[in-house]
C-alpha positions, 0 to 999 in steps of 0.5 A: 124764622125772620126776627126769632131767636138768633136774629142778633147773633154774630157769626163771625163773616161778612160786616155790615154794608155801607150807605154807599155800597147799599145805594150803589146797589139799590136801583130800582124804579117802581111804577110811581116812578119816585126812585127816577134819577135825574136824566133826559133822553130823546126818541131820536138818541134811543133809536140810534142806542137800540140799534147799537144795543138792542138790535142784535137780539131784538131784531131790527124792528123789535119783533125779538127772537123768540123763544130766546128774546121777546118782542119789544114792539109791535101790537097784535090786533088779537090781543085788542081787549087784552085777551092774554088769559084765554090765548097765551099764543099772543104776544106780549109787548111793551104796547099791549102788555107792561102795565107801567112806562117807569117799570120799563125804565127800570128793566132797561136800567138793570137788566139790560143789555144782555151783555152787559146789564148796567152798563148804560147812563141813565140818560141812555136809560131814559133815551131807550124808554124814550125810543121803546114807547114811541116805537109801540105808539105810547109818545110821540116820535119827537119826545123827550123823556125825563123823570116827569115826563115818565111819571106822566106817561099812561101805558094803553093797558094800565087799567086791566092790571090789579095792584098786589096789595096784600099784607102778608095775609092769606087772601089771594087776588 
């Protein structure tokens, strides 16, 4: 039980991290977009990443490899009125279905590419958002995306997601 008996026993293994280990490690960006890390990064620069990045398993316009590697880009006119409930053949992309442009910086920052998951600069991050957004009509093709400018973003779709904001209790939303 977390907090219960024991919870200061030693056990003899292990020591207890340090600050810099702790940061190196703690890199998630939530959908206010406060953990963003100094950075910039252009449509044009993203476009050229995706394609030396992303590509080989994304496909060249983002439409993915399914079942294996989603889609990216692209919105199905059937899921206008975000109907993901009632059909779950549509599919989700970052410009009908992500809720959060801050939460695809952070995937892209920790997850991605495949090969080699936390491998790029965070101006690389910013530029493959920068490029990812645009593709799906989120910004414009001559953006720049830094900190700011990701926390300004309003993905189309935002408002038919509901924040889990439980305390631990029961209730179920």
């Amino acid at each position: 039980m977390a907090g219960g008996p024991g919870r200061d026993k030693r056990y003899g293994f292990g020591r207890k991290a340090t600050d810099a280990e702790i940061a190196r490690w703690n890199l998630d960006v939530g959908p206010d977009g406060a953990e963003l890390p100094p950075g910039k990064g252009s449509v044009a620069e993203g476009e050229q990443l995706y394609q030396a990045q992303c590509m080989m398993c994304h496909n060249r316009n983002g439409e993915g490899v399914p079942p294996l590697y989603p889609a990216l880009i692209g919105r199905d006119p059937k899921a206008e009125g975000f109907h993901f409930a009632s059909d779950p053949k549509l599919v989700k992309t970052i410009g009908n279905y992500w809720p959060h442009a801050t939460t695809v910086f952070d995937y892209v920052k920790r997850a991605m590419p495949l090969t080699a998951p936390g491998s790029l600069t965070d101006n690389q991050v910013y530029a493959l958002t920068a490029f990812l957004l645009s593709a799906n009509k989120v910004i414009p093709a001559d953006a720049v995306l830094d900190a700011d400018a990701l926390r300004a973003v309003r993905m189309p779709y935002a408002d038919k997601f509901v924040p889990d904001d439980r305390r631990g209790g029961p209730e179920v939303k």
